[in-house]
Each structure stands twice: as structure tokens, then as C-alpha cells.
N, C-alpha and C positions, 0 to 999 in steps of 0.2 A: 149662525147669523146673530148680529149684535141686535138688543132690544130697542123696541123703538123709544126717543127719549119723548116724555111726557110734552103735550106743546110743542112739539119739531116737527110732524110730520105736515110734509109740504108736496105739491107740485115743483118739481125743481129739473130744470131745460137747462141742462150746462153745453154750453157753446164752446168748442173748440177745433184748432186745425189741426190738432195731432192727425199723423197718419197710423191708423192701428189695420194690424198689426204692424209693427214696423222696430229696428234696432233703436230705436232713441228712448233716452229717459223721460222724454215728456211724457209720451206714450203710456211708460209706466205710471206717472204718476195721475194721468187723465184717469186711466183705466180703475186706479187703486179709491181713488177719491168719490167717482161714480160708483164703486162698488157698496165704501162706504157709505154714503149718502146712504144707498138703497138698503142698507142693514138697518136704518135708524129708522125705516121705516117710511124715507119720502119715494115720492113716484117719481122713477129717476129716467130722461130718457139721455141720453149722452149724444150729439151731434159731434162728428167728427170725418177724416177725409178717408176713401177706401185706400189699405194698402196690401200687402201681399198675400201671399197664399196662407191659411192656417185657420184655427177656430181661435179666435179671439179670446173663451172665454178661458180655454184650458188652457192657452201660452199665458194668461197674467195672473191664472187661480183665482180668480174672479169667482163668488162663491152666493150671491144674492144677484136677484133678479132684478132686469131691468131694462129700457129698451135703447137701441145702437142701432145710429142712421147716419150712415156711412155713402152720404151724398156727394154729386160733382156740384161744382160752381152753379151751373143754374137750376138744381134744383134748392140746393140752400138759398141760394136767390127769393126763388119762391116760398118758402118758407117763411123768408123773414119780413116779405111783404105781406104774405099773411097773415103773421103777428103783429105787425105792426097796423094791421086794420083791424086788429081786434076778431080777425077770423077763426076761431076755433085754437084752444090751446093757450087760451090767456087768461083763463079765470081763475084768483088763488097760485097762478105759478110767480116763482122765480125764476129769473133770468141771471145766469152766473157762469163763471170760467175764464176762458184766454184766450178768445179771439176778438181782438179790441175792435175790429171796423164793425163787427156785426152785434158787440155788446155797444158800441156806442152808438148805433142807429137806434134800437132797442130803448134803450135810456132816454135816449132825443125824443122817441115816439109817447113820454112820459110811462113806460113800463119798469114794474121794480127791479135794478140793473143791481147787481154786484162785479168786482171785475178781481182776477185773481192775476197780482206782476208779479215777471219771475226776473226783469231787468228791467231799470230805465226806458223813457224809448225813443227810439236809435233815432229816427228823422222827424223831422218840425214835421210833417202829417202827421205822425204817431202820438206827438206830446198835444197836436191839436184836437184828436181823438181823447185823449184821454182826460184831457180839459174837458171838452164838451160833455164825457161820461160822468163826471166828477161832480159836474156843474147841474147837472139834471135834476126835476125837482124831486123824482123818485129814487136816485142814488141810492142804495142800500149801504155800498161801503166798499173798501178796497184790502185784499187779503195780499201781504209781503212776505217772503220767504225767511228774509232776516231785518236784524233791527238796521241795520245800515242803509239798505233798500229804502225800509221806512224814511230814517232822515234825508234819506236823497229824493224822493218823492213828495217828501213836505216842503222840502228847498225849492223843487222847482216849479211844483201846482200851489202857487200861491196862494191863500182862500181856503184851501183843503183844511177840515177841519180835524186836529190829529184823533179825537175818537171815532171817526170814521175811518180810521185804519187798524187793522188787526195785524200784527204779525206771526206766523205760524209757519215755521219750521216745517218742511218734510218729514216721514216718518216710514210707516212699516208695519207690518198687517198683526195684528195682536198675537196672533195663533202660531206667529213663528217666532215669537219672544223665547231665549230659552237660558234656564241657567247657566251660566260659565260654567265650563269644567275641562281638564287639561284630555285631549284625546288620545285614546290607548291606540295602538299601535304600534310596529317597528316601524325602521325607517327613518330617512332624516327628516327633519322639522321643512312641514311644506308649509309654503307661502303662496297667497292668490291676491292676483287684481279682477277686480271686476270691472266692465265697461267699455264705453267708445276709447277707437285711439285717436280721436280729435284733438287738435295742437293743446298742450297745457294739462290734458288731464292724468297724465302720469305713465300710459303704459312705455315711452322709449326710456323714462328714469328708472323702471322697474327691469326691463332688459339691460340697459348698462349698470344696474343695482348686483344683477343676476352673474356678470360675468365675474363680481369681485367678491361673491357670494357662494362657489361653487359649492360646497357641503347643504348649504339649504336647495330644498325642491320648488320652483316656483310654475306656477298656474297661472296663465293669462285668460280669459274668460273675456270675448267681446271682440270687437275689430271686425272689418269688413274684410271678405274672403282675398282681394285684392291685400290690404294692409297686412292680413294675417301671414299670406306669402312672403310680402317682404320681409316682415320681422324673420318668419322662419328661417330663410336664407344666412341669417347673421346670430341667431338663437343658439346658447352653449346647449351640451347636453342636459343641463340642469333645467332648463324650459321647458316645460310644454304648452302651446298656443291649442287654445278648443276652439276656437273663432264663436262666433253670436250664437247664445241657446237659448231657449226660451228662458223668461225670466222667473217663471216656475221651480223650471229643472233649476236656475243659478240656486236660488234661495236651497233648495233641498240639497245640493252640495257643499255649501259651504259649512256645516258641520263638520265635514270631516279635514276641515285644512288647521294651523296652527296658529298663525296672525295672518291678519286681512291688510291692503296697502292700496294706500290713495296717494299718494305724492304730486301732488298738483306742480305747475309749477306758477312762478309770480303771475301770467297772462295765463289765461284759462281761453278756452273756445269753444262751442258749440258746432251745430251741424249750418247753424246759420249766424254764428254770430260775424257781425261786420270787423274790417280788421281795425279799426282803431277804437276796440271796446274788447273788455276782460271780462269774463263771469268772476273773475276773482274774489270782486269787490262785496258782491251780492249774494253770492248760491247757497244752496243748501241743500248739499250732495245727499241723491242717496243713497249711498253705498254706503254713506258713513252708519246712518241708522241702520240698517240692512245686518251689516257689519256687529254690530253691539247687539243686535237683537240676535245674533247665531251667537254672542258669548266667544267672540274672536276679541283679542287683543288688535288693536290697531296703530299701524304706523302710518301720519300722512302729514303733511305740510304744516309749516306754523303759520299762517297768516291770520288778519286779525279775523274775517268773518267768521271760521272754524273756532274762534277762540269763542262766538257766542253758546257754544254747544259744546264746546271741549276744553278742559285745563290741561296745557302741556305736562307733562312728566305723572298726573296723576290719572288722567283720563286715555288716554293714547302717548306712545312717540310724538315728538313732531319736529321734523329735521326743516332746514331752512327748504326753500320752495326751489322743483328740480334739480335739486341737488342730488346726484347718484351715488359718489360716497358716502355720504353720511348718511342717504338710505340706507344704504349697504353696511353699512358701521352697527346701524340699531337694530338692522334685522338680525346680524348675526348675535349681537348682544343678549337681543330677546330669546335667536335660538339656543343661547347656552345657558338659559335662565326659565325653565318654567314655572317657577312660580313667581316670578315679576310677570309675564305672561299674564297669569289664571290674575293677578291683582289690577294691571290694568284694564284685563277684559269685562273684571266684577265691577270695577269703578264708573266704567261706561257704560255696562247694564244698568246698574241704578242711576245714571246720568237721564238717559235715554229710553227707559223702559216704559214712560209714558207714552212717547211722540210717538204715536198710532196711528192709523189715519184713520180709525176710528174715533179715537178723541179730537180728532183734528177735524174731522166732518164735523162733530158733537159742535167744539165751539163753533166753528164757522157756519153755520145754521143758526145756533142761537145770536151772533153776530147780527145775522142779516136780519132772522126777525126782529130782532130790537129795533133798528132804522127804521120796520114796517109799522 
């Protein structure tokens, strides 16, 4: 458990839709950030949507206590009437997260509101929500994933004042930081993707990577039981598809693979993204942190958001976006190269070795009490 920081410890209601447990990375990152929270020592209770069979806390190693209320519509309903009459639950807390209708009722009701954007937002409701959150007179402040987000959100919340914006990068649980080192074994040089196979996020570039690739082993890790069939149907024998693990088990395997592979391509998508919007622009993936922090070498996309957290050639590969050759070009490069390997993997350790989500709780706590 992380030590509480001197002056942080709070009441703190993080509001979100994630469905837990469930295959998406929000999920993950709900889960990892309430965790942290509750290491530093605040009273953490996580609001969030029920989802499927499992113990919450051992599919996300979720390792500090804290409470998860895993409500339908109308009882968060009543909930946020409750707070917002000042009924029990509102003295000394903060109110933060990523569910904008009910962080900006909150806000409106003058309660200290923080709001955590992971994109733009998508329809004039949404930007009128997040006006009115912004505009409250209790604001605490607004947390962006990359610096891009940030100037896109100052461009269009006019008034927004930019030190009320924090930007903080995804990250990755301290305790699985681990030195680079080239792994023993026989065998050929295996390669893993982590993740959904949502349009854009790389795993059909990393199967057509695969067929031009045969000498390296490749790992797919994610996909929906449906998507995982298909791929299988067309998979060389150098594939193998695990389909969705908990995200536990993922971290504890990846140890033992050679370079890890994100190959976005230019249009990114989510489990909801609208089709005339990109994550591209904005994200800030975590497999990348994931990735550096098991001391894997990584190969994934050039585009510019990834450039605020990675130098091409010294920090990872980064081949043009879905492009299957020249993935396929750098993996096999790297496989005939381990020690350009172990130097990319070290350069992005000491890149990344901070972005925790425990230092990410840290400032974002300090963050918010500041505005209070």
C-alpha cells in the first residue's frame, strides 16, 4: 500500500459509467485510479455500472481498500438527489471522475466537482454539460489525458481558465515496474498485442504483420469470443489468439514475451466511439505504459499524440499508422537484434517509469485541493 501523502487525505466519490467488471480499458483505468486514490490514503468509494460475473477485485489486483457501488439508473438517481440536497455524504468530499451528466448536476448543485476527459465531447449536450461543469462556482478543475486534449478543450470552453487544467497521462501500478532485461529461453522471439479488437487499435495490423513475420511467435491477448473466432479462422500457425483475461493475469505475462505491439492505425475507435471521431488525436493508451513498465521493447504507431510520451527510434519503433509491412519489417529487425531490443526497452523504462497511478493519483489530489 502507497503512504498516505501528508495534506491529501480526503473524502473522495468518484463517479463513473465504467461497467466493471468488464473487457474495456476504462474499466481498467476506473478501477487502477480508485485504487490508487485509496493508497494515499483517501476514503474512496467508486460509483460505477454492474457487469459480468467475477470478483472485481482480483481480476484488476486491486490491492487497497475501498468501497464499489455498482448501481442501476435509478438507484444512482437517488443518490445524486441525495447529494445534491446535501443528505449525508457531502461533508469534506470531493466529487470527481467521468461521468459528465452526474458530475455536472453535482457542480451546478455548488459541490466541489472535478471532471476527468478522455475526448472532446461528441454532441452539443455534452459540450453544454461540460460548460456548465466548468462554469460552477465550485469547479475544482479538469484532468486531460494528453497535451492535445488539453488545447482542444481550451479552444472550445471558452473562459476556461488553462490552470484549471491538469494534464496526466495514463500509467501503471508501481509494483509492476520492472528492469529491462533480454529473456532466456529457447525459441523464437515471441511478440504480444494487448487489447480490444476495436476498428483502429492494431490487432488485424498485427495478424497481417504476422503472416509476413513467420519466424517470430506472436500473441494476441483480448478480442471478444466472437472476434477471436474470426481472426482464428485466417491465423498462420505462428498466432496464437488467448481472447480477453483478466487484466491481472495480462500484466503477469507479459514478462515473458520479447517486444510488445500497439500499431494503431490513423482512425482509432473505441467501444463507443461515434463514427466521425478518432481516439487518435487524444489517447493515451495503456498498454503503452503497461508495456515499459514489464521492460518490453515496443513497436507501435508514429502519430503525433504518442510522440508526447515517446521518441521514435529511441524510445520504441514507430512505423507509419496501420501499416502491416513495416510492422512487420521492425519486428523482424528487432527479432534479429537483441540488444537494440534491451536499449529500446531501457529508454522507455526511464521514459515512463514514473507514470504510476500512484503518482498520478498523488498530483491529481493535490490538483484538486488547490482550487479548494
Amino acid at each position: 500500500m502507497a503512504a498516505a501523502a501528508p495534506g491529501l487525505t480526503v473524502r473522495l466519490d468518484y463517479v463513473s459509467e465504467s461497467t466493471l467488471p468488464s473487457t474495456e480499458a476504462n474499466a481498467v483505468h476506473v478501477a487502477q485510479m480508485c485504487d490508487a486514490f485509496a493508497g494515499l490514503g483517501c476514503e474512496v468509494t467508486l460509483h460505477a455500472r454492474a457487469g459480468g460475473p467475477g470478483d472485481i477485485r482480483a481480476q484488476y489486483g486491486l490491492r487497497n481498500r475501498f468501497a464499489i457501488r455498482l448501481d442501476g439508473k435509478a438507484a444512482h438517481r437517488l443518490w445524486l438527489l441525495a447529494r445534491r440536497l446535501r443528505l449525508g455524504g457531502t461533508r469534506d468530499t470531493i466529487f470527481f471522475g467521468r461521468r459528465l451528466p452526474s458530475l455536472a448536476r453535482l457542480a451546478r448543485s455548488g459541490l466541489p466537482t472535478g471532471f476527468e476527459l478522455h475526448h472532446p465531447p461528441r454532441t452539443a449536450r455534452q459540450e453544454e454539460r461540460l460548460r456548465d461543469l466548468v462554469a460552477a462556482p465550485r469547479f475544482l478543475g479538469l484532468v486531460v489525458i494528453s497535451e492535445r486534449l488539453r488545447e482542444e478543450a481550451l479552444r472550445r470552453l471558452s473562459g476556461l481558465d488553462p490552470a484549471r487544467v491538469l494534464v496526466a497521462p495514463d500509467g501503471v501500478r508501481a509494483d509492476l515496474v520492472r528492469v529491462p532485461r533480454l529473456r532466456d529461453g529457447e525459441g523464437p522471439v515471441r511478440a504480444v498485442y494487448c487489447g480490444s479488437f476495436h476498428a483502429g487499435k492494431g490487432a488485424d495490423t498485427v495478424l497481417a504483420a504476422a503472416a509476413l513475420a513467420p519466424e517470430v511467435a506472436f500473441d494476441l491477448i483480448g478480442g471478444s469470443p466472437e472476434q477471436v473466432a474470426r481472426a482464428r479462422a485466417t491465423a498462420g500457425a505462428n498466432v496464437t489468439l488467448l481472447g480477453h483475461l483478466p487484466h491481472d493475469e495480462t500484466q503477469r505475462r507479459l514478462a515473458g514475451y520479447d517486444l510488445a505491439l500497439a500499431p494503431y492505425a490513423a482512425v482509432v475507435r473505441g467501444a463507443q466511439t461515434p463514427e466521425h471521431e478518432s481516439l487518435a488525436d487524444w489517447m493515451s493508451p495503456l498498454k503503452i505504459f503497461e508495456y515499459a513498465a514489464a521492460g518490453l521493447p515496443i513497436v507501435t504507431s508514429d502519430l503525433p499524440v504518442l510522440r508526447e510520451i515517446l521518441e521514435p527510434g529511441r524510445d520504441a519503433a514507430m512505423t507509419p499508422p496501420g501499416d502491416a509491412e513495416a510492422l512487420a519489417c521492425a519486428v523482424r529487425e528487432l527479432a534479429r537484434d537483441p540488444q537494440q531490443r534491451l536499449r529500446l526497452a531501457q529508454s522507455a523504462h526511464d521514459r515512463l517509469a514514473t507514470h504510476t497511478w500512484e503518482n498520478r493519483a498523488a498530483r491529481i489530489l493535490e490538483f484538486l485541493r488547490a482550487a479548494l
